[in-house]
GUMARLO-284040 format. One record per residue: residue in one letter; x, y, z of N, C-alpha, C in turn. Coordinates in nm, 4 decimals, padded with zeros to 6 digits. Layout:
# residues N
   rest         nu         nv         nw        cau        cav        caw         cu         cv         cw
      A          X          Y          Z          X          Y          Z          X          Y          Z
...
# end
This chain:
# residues 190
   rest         nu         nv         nw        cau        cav        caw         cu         cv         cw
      X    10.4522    22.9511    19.4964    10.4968    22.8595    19.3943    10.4973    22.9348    19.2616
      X    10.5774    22.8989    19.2042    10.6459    23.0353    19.0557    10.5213    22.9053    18.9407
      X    10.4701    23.0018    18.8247    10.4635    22.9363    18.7336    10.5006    22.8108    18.6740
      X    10.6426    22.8126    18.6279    10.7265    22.6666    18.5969    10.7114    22.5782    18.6938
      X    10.7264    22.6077    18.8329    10.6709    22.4845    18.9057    10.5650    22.4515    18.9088
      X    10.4528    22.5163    18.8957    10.3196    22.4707    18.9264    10.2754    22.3546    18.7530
      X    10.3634    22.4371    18.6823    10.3720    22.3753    18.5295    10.4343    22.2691    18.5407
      X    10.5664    22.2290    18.6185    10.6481    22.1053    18.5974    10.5399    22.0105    18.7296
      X    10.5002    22.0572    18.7963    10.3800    21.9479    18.9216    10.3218    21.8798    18.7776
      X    10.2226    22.0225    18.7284    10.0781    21.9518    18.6548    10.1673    21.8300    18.5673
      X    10.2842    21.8665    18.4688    10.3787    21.8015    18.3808    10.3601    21.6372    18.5131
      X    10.4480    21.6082    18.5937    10.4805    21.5158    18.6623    10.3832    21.4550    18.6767
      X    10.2215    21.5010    18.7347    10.1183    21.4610    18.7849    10.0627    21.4099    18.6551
      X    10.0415    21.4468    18.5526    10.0194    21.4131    18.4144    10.0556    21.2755    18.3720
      X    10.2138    21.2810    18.3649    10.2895    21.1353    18.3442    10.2166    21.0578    18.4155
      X    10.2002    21.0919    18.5497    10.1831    21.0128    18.6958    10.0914    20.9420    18.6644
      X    09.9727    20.9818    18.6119    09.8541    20.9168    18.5799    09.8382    20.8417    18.4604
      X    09.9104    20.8717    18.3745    09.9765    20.7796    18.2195    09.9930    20.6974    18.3026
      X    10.0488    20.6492    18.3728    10.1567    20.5375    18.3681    10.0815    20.4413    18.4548
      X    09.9795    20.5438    18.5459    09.8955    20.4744    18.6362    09.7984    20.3973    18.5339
      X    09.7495    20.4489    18.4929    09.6286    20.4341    18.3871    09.6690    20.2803    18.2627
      X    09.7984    20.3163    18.2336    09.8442    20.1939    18.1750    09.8661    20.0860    18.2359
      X    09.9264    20.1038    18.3510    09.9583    19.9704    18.4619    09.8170    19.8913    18.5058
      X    09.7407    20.0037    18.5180    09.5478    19.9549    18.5625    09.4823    19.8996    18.4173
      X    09.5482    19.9176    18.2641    09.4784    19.9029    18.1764    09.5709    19.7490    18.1414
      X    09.6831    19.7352    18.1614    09.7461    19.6327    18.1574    09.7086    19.4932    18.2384
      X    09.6692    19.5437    18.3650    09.6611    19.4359    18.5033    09.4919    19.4171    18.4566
      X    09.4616    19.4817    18.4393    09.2754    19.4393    18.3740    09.2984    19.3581    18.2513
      X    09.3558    19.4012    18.1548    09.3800    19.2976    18.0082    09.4435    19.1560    18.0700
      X    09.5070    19.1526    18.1179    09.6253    19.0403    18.2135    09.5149    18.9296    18.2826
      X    09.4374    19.0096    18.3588    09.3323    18.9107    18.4283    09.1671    18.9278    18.3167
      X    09.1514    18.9760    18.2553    09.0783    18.9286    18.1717    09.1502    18.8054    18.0769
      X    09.2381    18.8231    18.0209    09.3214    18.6972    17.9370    09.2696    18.5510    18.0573
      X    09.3847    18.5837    18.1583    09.3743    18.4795    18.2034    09.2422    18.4325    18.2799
      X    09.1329    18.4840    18.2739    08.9864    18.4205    18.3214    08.9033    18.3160    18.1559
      X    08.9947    18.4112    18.0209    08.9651    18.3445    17.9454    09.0002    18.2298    17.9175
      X    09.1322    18.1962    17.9762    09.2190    18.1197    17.9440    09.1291    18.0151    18.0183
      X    09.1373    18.0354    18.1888    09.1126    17.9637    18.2653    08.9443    17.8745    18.2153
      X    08.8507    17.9895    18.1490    08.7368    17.9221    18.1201    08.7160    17.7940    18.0374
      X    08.8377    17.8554    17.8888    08.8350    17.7429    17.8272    08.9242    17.5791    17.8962
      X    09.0161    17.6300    17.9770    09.0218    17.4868    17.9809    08.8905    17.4267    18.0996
      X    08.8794    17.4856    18.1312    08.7226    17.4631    18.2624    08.6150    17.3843    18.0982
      X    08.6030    17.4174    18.0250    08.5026    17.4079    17.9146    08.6008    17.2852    17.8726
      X    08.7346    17.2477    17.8550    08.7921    17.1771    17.7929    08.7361    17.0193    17.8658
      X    08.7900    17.1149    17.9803    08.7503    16.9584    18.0684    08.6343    16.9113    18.0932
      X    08.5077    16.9662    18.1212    08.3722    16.9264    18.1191    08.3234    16.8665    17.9679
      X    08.4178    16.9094    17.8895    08.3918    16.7967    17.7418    08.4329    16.6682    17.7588
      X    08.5868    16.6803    17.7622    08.6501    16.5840    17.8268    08.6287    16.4503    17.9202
      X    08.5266    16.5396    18.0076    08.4908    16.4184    18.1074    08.3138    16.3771    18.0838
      X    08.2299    16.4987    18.0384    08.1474    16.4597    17.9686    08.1131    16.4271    17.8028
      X    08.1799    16.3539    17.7449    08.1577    16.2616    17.6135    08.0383    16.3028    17.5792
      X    07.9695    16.3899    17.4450    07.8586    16.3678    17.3546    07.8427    16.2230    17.3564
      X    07.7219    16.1505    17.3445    07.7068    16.0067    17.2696    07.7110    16.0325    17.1286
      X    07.7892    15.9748    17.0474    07.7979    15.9884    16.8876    07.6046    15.9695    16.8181
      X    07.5880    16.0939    16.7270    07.4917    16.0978    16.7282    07.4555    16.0152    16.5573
      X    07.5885    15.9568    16.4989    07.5998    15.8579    16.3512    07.7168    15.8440    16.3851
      X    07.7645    15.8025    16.1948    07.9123    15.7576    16.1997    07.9979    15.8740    16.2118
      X    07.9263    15.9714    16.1697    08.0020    16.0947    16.1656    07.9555    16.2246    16.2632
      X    08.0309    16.2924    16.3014    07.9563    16.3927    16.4078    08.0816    16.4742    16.3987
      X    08.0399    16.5975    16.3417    08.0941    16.7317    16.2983    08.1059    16.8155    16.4218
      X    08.1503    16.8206    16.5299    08.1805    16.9547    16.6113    08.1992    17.0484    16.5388
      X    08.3090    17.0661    16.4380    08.3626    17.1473    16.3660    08.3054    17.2621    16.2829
      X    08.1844    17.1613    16.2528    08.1244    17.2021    16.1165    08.2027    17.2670    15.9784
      X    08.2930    17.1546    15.9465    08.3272    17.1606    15.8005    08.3026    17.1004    15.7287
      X    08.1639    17.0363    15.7464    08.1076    16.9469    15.6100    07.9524    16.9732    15.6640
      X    07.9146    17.0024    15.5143    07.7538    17.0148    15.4759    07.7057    16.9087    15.5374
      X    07.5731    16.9461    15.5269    07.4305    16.8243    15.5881    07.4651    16.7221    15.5210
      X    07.4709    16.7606    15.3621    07.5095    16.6829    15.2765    07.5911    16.5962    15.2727
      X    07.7232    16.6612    15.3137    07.8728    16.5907    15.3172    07.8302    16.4980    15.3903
      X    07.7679    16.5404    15.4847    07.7745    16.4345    15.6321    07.6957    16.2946    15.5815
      X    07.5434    16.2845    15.5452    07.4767    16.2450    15.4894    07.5585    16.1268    15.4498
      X    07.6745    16.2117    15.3356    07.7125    16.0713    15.2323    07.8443    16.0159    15.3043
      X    07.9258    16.0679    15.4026    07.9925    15.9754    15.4668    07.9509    15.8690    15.5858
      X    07.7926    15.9393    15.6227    07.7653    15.8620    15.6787    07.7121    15.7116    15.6095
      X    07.6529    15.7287    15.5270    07.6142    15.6058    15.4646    07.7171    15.5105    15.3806
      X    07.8002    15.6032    15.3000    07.9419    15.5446    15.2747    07.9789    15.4071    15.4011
      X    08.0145    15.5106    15.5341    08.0290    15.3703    15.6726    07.9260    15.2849    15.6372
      X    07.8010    15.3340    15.6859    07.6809    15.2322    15.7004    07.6790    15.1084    15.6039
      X    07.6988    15.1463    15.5142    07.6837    15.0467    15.3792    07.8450    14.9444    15.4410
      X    07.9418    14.9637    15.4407    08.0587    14.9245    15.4819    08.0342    14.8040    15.5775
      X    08.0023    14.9060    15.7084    07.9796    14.8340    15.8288    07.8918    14.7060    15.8366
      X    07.7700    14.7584    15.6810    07.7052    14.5696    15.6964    07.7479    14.5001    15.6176
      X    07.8735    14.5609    15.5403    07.9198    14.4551    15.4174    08.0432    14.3728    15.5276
      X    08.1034    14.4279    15.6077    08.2302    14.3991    15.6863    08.2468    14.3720    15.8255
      X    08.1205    14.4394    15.9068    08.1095    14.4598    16.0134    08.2129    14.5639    16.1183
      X    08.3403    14.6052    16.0406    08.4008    14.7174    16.0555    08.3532    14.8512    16.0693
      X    08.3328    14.9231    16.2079    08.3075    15.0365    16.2334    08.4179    15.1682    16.2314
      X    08.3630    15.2669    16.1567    08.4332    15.3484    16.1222    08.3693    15.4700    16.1779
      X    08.4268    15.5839    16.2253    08.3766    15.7013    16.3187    08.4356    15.8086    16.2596
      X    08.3656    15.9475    16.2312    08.4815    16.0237    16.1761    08.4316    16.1319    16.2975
      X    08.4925    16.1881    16.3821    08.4475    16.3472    16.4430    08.5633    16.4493    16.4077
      X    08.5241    16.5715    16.3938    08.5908    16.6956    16.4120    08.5763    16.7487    16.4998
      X    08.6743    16.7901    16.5406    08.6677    16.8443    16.7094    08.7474    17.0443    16.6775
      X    08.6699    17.1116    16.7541    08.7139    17.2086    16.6987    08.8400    17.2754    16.8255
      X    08.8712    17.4274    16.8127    09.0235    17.4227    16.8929    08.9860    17.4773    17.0380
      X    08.8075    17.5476    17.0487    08.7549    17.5462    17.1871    08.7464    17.4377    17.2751
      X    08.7523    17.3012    17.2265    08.7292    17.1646    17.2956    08.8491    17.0825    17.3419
      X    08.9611    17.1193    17.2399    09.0706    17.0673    17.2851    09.1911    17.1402    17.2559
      X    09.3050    17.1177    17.3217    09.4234    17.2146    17.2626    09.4954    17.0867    17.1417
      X    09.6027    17.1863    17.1033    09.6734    17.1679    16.9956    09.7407    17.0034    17.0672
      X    09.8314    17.0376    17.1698    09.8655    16.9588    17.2815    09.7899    16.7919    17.3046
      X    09.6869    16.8641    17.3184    09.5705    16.7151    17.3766    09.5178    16.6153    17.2805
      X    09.5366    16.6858    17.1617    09.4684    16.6600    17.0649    09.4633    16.5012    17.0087
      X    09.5344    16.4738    17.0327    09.5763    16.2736    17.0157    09.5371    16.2208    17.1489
      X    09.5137    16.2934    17.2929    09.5113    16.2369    17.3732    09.3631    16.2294    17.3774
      X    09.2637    16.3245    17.3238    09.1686    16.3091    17.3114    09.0905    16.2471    17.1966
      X    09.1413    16.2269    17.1380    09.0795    16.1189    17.0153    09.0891    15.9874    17.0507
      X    09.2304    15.9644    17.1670    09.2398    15.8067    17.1883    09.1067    15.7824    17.3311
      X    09.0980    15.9244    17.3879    08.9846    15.8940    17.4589    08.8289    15.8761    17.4596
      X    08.8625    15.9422    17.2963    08.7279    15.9709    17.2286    08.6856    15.8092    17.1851
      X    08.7815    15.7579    17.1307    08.7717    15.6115    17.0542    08.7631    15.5175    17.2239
      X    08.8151    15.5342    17.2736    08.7652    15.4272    17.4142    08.6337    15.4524    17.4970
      X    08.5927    15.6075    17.4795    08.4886    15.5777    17.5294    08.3488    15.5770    17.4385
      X    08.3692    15.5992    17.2709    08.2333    15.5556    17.1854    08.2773    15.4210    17.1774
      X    08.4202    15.3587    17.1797    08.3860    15.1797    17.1728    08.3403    15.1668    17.0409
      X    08.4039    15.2374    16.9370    08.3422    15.2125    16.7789    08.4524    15.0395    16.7061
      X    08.3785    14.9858    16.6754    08.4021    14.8354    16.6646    08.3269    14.7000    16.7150
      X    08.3083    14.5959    16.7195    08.2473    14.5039    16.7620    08.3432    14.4848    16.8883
      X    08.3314    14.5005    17.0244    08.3886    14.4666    17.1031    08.5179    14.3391    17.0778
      X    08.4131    14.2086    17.0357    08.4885    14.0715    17.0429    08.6093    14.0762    16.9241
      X    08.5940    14.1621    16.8244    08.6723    14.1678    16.7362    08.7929    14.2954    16.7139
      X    08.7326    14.4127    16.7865    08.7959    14.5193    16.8156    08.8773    14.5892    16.6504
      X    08.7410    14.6055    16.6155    08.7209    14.6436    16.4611    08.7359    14.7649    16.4159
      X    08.7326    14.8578    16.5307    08.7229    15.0160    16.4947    08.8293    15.0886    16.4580
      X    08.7501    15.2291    16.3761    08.8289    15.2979    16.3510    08.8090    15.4285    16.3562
      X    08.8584    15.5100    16.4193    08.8367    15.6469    16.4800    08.9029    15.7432    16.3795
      X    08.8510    15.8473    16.3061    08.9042    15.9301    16.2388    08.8824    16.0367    16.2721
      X    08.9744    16.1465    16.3270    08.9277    16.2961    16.4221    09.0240    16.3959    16.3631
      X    08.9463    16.5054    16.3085    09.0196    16.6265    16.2325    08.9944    16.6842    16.2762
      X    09.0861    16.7900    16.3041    09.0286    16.9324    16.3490    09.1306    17.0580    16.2705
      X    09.0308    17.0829    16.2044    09.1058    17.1846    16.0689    09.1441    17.3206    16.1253
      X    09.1338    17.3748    16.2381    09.1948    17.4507    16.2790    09.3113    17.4704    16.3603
      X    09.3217    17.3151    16.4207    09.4467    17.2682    16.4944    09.5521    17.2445    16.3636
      X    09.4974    17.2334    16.2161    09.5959    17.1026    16.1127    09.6219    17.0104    16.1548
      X    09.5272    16.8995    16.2091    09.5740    16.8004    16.2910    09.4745    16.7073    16.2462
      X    09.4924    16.5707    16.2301    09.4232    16.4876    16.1887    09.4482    16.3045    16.2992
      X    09.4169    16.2672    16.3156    09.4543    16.1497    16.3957    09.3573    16.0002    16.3343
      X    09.4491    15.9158    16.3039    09.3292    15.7396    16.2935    09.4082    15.6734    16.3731
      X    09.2853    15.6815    16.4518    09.2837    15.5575    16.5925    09.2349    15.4126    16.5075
      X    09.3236    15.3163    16.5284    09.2795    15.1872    16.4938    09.2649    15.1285    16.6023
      X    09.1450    15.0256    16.5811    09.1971    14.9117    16.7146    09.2323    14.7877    16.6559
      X    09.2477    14.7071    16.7993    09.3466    14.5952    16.7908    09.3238    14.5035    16.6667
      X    09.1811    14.4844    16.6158    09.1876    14.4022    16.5432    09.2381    14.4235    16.3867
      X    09.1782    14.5903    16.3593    09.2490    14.6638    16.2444    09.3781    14.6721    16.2349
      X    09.4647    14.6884    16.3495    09.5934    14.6883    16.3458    09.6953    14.5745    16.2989
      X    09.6135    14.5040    16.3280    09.6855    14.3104    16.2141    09.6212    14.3581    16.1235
      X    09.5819    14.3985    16.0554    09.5442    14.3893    15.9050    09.5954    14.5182    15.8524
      X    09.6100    14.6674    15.9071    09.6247    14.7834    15.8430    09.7822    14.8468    15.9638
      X    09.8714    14.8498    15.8955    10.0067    14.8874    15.9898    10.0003    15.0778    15.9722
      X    10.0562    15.1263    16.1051    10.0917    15.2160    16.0677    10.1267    15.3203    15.9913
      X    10.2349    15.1963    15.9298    10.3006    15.3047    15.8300    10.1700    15.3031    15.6864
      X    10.1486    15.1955    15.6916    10.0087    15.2364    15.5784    09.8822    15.3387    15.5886
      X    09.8337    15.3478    15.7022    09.7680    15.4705    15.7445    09.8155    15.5626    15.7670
      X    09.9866    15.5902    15.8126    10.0580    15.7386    15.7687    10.0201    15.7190    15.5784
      X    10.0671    15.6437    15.4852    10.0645    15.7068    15.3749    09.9361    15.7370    15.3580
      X    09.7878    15.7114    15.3805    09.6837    15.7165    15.3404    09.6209    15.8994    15.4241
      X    09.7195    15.8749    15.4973    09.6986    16.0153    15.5414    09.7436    16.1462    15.4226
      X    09.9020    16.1011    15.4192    09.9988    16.1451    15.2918    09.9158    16.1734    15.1499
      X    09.8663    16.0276    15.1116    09.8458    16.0432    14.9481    09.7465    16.0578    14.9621
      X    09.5953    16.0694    15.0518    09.4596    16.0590    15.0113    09.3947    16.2034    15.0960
      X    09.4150    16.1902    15.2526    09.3953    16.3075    15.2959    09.4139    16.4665    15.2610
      X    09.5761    16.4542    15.3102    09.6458    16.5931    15.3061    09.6412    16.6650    15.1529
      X    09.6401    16.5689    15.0457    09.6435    16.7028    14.9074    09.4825    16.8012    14.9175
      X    09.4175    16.6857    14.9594    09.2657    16.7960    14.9496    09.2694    16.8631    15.0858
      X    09.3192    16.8679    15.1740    09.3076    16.9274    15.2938    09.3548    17.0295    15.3283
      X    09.4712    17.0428    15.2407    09.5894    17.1925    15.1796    09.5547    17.2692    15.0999
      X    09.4403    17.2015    15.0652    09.3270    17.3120    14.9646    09.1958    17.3200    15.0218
      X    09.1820    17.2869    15.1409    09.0395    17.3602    15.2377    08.9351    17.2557    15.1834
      X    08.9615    17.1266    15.0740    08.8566    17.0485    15.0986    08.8552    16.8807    15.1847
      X    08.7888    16.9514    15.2753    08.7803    16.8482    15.4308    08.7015    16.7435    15.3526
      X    08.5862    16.7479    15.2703    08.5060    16.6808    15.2466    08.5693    16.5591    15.1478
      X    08.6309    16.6386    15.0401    08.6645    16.5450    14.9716    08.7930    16.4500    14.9857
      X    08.9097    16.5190    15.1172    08.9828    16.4604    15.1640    08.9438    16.3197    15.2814
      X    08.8290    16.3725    15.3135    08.8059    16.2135    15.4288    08.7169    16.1690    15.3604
      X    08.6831    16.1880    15.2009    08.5865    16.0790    15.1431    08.7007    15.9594    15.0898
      X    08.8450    16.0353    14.9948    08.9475    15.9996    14.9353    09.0096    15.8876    15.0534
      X    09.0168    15.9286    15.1943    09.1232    15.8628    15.2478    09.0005    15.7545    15.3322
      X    08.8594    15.7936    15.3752    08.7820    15.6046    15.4064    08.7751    15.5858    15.2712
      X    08.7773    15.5727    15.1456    08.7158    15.5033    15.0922    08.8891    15.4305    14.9957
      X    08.9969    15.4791    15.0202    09.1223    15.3978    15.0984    09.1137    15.2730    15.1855
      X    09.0563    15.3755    15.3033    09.0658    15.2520    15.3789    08.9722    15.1358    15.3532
      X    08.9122    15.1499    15.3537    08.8331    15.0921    15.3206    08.8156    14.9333    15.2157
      X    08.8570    15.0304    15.0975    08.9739    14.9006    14.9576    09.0439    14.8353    15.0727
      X    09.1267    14.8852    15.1081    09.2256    14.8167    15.1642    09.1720    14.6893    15.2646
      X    09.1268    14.7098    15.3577    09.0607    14.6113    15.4512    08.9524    14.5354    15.3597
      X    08.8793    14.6030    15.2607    08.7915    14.4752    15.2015    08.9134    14.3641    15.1347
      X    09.0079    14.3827    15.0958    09.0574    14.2913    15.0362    09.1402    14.2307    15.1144
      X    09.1853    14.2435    15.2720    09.2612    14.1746    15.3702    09.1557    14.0988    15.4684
      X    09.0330    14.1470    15.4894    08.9447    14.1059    15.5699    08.8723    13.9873    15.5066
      X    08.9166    13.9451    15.3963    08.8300    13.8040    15.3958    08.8260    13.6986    15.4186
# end
């Protein structure tokens, strides 16, 4: 075997193993992705089907509001709830728990299975952000819904939520938009 050939083998055998080496570094990244993929929705669904019990009015998955924050929306409700008997819920759900996709489907499941409202009156109101999805959802129930329409909780989303929420403050956007709602139903609920 002459020089140049033994040079154009090593050359060929060289590539040979590039290409091997990438195809083996590709098919490993490929099934690592998809075991990640596969975990989180495995994690999606064991949330899903196992429900936290709400541990107040408010319960941060997320964690975008201080001890503090939390503190004062929680009592904000509390104080509410014995002036009105209207229950109000706020959770953040972050984007490991649910997809972009689910995200309404799980807030309406979230609100049926905490049951936030007086059953007989069906008073509740579910408020679920998740600031990394940009996604925000208010679940009303039946009884809020004769008193507060749609399109009024789209604007309260509009004018009270979203300006502070486009500027990264979560806190002061869901203080602005319950304490909206809030006006609003004290003066229809009497």
């Amino acid at each position: 075997m002459s020089n140049s050939s033994v040079k154009l083998t090593f050359q060929i055998l060289i590539l040979f193993l590039a290409f091997s080496t990438k195809a083996q570094d590709t098919t490993y990244t490929t099934k690592v992705d998809s075991l990640k993929a596969k975990s989180v929705e495995v994690y999606r669904q064991i949330f899903w089907d196992n429900l936290p019990k709400p541990l107040n009015w408010t319960n941060d998955y997320e964690n975008i509001f201080s001890d503090d924050e939390e503190t004062k929306l929680n009592q904000i409700i509390a104080d509410f709830e014995k002036e009105t008997t209207v229950e109000i819920s706020i959770v953040t759900i972050d984007t490991f728990k649910v997809s972009k996709e689910k995200f309404e489907d799980l807030t309406l499941h979230i609100a049926r299975t905490w049951g936030a409202g007086k059953k007989e009156k069906s008073n509740g109101i579910l408020i679920a952000i998740s600031k990394e999805h940009k996604q925000i959802r208010i679940q009303n129930g039946d009884g809020i819904a004769l008193v507060l329409s749609d399109e009024e909780t789209a604007e309260i989303l509009q004018n009270q939520f979203f300006p502070y929420f486009k500027k990264d403050e979560y806190f002061e956007g869901t203080q602005a938009g319950l304490l909206k709602i809030m006006e609003l139903l004290k003066t229809r609920l009497k």
